[in-house]
C-alpha positions in Angstrom: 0.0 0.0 0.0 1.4 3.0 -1.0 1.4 5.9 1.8 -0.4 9.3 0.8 2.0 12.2 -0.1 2.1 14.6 2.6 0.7 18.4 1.1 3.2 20.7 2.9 1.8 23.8 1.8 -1.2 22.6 3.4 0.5 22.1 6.9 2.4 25.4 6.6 -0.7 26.9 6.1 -1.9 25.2 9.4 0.9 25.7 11.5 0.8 29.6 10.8 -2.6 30.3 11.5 -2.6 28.1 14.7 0.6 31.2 15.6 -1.5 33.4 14.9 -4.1 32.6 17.1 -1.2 32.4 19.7 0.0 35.5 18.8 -3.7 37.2 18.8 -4.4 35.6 22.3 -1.3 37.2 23.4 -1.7 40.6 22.3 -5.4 40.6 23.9 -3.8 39.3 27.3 -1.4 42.2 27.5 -3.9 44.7 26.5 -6.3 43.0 29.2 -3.8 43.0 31.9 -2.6 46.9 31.0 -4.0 49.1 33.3 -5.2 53.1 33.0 -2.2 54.6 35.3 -4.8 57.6 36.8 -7.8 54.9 37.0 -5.3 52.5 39.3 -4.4 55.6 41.3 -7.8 56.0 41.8 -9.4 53.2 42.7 -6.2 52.3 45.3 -7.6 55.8 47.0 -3.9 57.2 46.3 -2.4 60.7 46.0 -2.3 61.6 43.1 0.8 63.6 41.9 1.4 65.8 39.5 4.4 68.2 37.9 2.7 71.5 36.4 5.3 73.6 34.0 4.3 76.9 32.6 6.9 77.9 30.1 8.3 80.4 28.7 10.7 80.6 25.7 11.9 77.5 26.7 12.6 78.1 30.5 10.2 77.6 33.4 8.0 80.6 34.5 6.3 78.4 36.9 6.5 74.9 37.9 4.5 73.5 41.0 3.9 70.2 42.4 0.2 69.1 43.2 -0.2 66.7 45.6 -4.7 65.4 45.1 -6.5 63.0 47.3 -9.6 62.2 45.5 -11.5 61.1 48.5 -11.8 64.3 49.8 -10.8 66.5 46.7 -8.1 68.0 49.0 -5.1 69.6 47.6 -1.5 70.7 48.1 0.6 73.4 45.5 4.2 73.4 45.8 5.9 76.2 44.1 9.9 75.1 42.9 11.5 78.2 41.9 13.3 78.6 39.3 16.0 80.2 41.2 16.6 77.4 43.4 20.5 76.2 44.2 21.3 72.7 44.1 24.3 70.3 43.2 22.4 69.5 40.2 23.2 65.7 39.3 21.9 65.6 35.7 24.6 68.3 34.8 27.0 68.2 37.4 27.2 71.3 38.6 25.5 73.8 41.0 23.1 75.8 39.3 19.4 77.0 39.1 17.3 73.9 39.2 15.6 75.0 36.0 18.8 75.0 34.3 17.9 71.0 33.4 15.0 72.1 32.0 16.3 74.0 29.7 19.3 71.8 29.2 17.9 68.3 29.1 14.0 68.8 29.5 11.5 67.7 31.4 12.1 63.9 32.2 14.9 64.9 33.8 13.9 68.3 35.3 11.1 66.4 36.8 13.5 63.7 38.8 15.8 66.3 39.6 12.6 67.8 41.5 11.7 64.7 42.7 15.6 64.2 44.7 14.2 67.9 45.7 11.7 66.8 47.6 11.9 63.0 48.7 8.9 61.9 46.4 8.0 60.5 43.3 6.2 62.2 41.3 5.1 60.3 38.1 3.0 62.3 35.8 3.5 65.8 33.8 1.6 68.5 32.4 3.9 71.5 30.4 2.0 74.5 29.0 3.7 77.2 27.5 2.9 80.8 28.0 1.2 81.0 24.3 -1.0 77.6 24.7 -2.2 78.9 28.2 -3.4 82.3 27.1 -5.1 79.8 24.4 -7.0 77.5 26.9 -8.2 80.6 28.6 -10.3 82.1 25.9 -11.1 78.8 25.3 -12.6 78.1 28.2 -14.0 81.6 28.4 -11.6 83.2 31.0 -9.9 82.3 34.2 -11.6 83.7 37.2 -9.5 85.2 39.5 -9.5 87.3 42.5 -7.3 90.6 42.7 -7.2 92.3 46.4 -5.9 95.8 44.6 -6.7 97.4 41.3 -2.9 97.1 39.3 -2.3 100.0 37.5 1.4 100.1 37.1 3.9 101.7 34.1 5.9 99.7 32.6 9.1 99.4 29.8 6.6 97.6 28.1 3.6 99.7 28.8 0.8 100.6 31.3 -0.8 97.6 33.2 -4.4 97.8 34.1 -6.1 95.0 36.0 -9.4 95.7 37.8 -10.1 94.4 41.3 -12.3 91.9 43.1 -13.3 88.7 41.5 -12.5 88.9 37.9 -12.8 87.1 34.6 -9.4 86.8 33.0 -9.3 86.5 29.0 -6.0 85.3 27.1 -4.5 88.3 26.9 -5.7 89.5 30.8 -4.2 86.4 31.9 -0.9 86.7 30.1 -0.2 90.1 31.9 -1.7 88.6 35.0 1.0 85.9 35.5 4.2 87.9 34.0 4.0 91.2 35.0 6.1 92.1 38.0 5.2 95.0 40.9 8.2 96.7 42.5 5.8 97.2 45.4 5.3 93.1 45.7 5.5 91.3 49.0 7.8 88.2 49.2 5.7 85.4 47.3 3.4 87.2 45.8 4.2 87.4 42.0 4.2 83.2 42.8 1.3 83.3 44.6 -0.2 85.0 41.1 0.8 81.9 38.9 -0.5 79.3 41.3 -3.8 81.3 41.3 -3.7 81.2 37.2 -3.4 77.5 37.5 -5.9 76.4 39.7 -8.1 78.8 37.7 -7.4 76.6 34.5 -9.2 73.6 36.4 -11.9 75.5 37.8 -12.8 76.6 34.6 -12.3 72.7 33.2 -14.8 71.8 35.7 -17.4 74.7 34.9 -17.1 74.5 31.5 -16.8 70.3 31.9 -19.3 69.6 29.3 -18.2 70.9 26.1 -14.1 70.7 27.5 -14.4 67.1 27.6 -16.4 66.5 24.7 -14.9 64.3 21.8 -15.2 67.2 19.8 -13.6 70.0 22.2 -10.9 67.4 23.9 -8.7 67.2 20.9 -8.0 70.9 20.4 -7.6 71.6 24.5 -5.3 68.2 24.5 -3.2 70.2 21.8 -2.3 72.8 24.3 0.1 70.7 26.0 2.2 67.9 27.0 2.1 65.0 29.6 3.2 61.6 29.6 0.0 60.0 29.4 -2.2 58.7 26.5 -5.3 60.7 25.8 -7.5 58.4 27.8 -5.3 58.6 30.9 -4.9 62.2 30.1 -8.8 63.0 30.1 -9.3 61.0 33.6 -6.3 63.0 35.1 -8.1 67.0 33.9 -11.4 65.5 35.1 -9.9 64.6 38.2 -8.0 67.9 39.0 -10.4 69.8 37.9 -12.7 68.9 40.9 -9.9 70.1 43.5 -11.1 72.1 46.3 -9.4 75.7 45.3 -11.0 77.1 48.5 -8.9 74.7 51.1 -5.8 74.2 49.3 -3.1 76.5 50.7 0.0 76.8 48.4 3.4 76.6 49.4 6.8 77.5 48.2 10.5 76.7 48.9 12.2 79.0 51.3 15.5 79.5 51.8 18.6 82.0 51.8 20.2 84.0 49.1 23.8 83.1 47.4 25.6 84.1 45.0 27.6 81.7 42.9 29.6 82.1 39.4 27.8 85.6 39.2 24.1 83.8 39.7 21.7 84.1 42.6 20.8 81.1 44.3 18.1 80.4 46.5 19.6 77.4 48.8 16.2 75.7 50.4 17.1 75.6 54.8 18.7 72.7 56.4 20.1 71.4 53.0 16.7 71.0 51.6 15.5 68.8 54.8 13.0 71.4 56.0 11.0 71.3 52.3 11.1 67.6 52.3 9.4 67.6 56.0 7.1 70.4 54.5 5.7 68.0 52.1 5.9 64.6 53.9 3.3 66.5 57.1 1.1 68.5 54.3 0.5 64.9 52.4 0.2 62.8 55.8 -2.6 65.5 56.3 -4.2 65.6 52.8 -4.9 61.7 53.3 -5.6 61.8 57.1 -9.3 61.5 58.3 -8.7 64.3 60.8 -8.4 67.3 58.6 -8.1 69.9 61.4 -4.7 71.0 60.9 -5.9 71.8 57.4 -9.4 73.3 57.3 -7.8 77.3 57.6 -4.5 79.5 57.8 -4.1 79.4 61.5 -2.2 82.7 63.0 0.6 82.1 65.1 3.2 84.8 67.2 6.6 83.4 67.9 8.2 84.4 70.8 11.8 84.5 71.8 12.3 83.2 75.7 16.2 83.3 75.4 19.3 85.9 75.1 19.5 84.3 71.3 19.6 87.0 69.3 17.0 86.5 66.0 15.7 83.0 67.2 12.1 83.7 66.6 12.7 85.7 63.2 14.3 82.3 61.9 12.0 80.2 63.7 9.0 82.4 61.9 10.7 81.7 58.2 10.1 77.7 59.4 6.8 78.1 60.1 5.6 80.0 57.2 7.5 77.4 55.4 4.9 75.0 56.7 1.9 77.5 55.2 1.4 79.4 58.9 0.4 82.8 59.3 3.5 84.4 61.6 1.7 87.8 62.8 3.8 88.3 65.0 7.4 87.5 66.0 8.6 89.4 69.5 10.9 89.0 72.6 8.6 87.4 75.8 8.5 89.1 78.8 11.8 87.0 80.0 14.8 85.8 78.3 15.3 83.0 80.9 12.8 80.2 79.6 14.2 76.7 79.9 11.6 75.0 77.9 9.7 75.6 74.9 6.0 75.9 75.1 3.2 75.7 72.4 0.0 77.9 74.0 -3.2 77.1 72.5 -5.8 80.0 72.1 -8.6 78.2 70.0 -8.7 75.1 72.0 -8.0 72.7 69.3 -5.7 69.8 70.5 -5.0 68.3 67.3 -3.9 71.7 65.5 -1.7 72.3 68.8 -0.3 68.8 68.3 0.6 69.4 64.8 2.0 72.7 65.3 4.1 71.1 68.1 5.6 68.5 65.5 7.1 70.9 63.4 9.7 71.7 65.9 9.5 68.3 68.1 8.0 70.3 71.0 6.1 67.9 73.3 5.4 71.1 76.1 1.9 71.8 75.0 -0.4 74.2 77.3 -4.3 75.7 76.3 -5.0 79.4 77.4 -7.9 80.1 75.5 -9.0 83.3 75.0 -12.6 84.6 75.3 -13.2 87.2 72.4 -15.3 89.2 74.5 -11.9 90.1 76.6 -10.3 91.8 73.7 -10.0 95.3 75.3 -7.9 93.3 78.2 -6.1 90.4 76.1 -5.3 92.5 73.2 -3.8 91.1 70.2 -4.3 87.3 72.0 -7.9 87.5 70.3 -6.2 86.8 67.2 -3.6 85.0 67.5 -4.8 81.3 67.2 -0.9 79.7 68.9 1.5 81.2 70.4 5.0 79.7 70.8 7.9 80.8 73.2 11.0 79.2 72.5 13.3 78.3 75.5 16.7 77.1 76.4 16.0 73.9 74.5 15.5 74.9 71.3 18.2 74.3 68.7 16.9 76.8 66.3 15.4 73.6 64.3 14.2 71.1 66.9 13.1 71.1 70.9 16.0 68.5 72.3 
């Protein structure tokens, strides 16, 4: 019996498509098993972090951290200025952090920030000044609120902005977040472009409808960049655009003035320790389910109990690093206090406690003050904490 001649075309034919099926079975496992980066944030109840970079010609004009916890649509804003003096690792040199920016962009301006700051922080969004002065006639304006009416002359030309709450257009905005005022107090020309910022999501979220809309997305997606596919992108701008504005209190880096190589430096205190202890309390409180310590600006006066000459000037730059109102910052009545001592004025334990933490001072005592004695307790009635610092205070820490 003669044995049938095997048709190998046929078998080839076989043995491809059976790899093909393989191969498609594969593919649909790894798309399966990919997940939305924002969505796992998400639904794991994480912070969700964010670098914001408002550019100009190439260099920073603003870039800011936001720290969002979605179960309670609290937020923090950390300003990085530009200006800020650091061994910079991805150049080798000490510079101006935003020097990387320019030099090597924003992958690795953003880990540079994040050896800043002691945290990770895995998603971007970059603007430039031209796209953001796009979005906001896009979205019909950024609302705003200015305390003064600006009416300053400039090389440039006269600047007019109108007071109150106010509706921003492209152009409004533009002058809003580069113009600078001779008569500014420290932080406030920052404190302008984190106002722009948050503006851009609260007008995301009131204009939520048509901005997300699969014909609208598209065109506001083309106003920037972020390392995230448009899906992931979408879920992120929804997200942020829900952020409580009205209990988020931004912070910046603080630090002291240097000159090096002809350039001005801002070195963050305590070789960048303070900023990172900043950030690690404001986050433990944005996920905490006591939100006390976070519900308002609280006022504190700082005074000095020793024969240490400018202890509770210093000790006031700490505090406001940690987003405190310092009212006032005095000598107490004697220089001869051996321990440090948090008073507390509202009656609020768990505000007093947190204060307390940001110099490790244990000494807590409650005096609070009926506002009805103002005439006899003076400026007590608003002051919220005070704290004298004694003999055991380092200038950082209570040992």
């Amino acid at each position: 019996m003669k044995s049938r001649p095997v048709n190998m075309k046929s078998s080839n034919i076989f043995l491809i498509a059976i790899l093909l099926i393989f191969l498609g079975a594969a593919v649909i496992l790894i798309i399966a098993m990919r997940t939305d980066p924002i969505k796992e944030v998400l639904s794991g109840e994480q912070l969700l972090k964010v670098l914001i970079v408002l550019e100009d010609e190439g260099r920073p004009l603003s870039t800011n951290i936001i720290a969002y916890y979605p179960g309670s649509k609290r937020a923090a804003m950390f300003d990085i200025p530009g200006e800020t003096g650091l061994i910079l690792r991805r150049l080798g040199r000490v510079d101006r952090i935003d020097a990387v920016y320019e030099e090597k962009g924003i992958q690795d301006y953003k880990t540079e920030i994040e050896g800043l700051t002691g945290i990770s922080v895995p998603f971007y969004l970059v603007f430039n000044l031209d796209q953001f002065v796009r979005l906001a006639d896009l979205l019909s304006g950024f609302d705003v609120f200015i305390p003064t009416p600006i009416d300053i002359q400039t090389e440039e030309g006269r600047i007019l902005l109108p007071s109150g709450a106010v509706k921003l257009d492209g152009d409004k905005i533009r002058t809003y977040v580069t113009y600078s005022d001779p008569l500014d107090q420290e932080g406030e020309a920052v404190g302008r472009k984190q106002k722009a910022v948050l503006a851009f999501f609260r007008a995301l979220n009131d204009n939520s409808g048509i901005a997300f809309s699969n014909s609208i997305f598209p065109v506001l997606k083309s106003c920037f960049r972020a390392n995230l596919g448009d899906d992931s992108l979408k879920v992120l701008l929804e997200e942020l655009s829900k952020i409580d504005s009205e209990r988020l209190v931004p912070q910046r880096v603080t630090g002291s003035l240097r000159v090096v190589d002809g350039k001005t430096l801002l070195f963050p205190f305590y070789d960048g320790q303070l900023l990172k202890d900043v950030i690690r309390q404001t986050i433990a409180g944005l996920t905490s389910d006591d939100n006390a310590a976070q519900e308002r600006i609280y006022a504190i006066e700082i005074l000095n109990g020793t024969k240490t000459q400018g202890l509770a000037r210093n000790t006031s730059e700490l505090y406001q690093s940690f987003g405190y109102d310092v009212i006032r910052v005095a000598n107490a009545e004697s220089s001869e206090y051996d321990k440090t001592v948090v008073i507390d004025r509202i009656g609020n334990e768990t505000v007093a406690a947190t204060i307390a933490q940001v110099i490790q001072c244990k000494n807590i005592q409650t005096a609070a003050v009926n506002p009805s004695d103002a005439e006899e307790y003076g400026t007590e009635t608003i002051v919220d904490y005070t704290i004298i610092l004694g003999k055991d205070f380092t200038g950082r820490f209570v040992r």
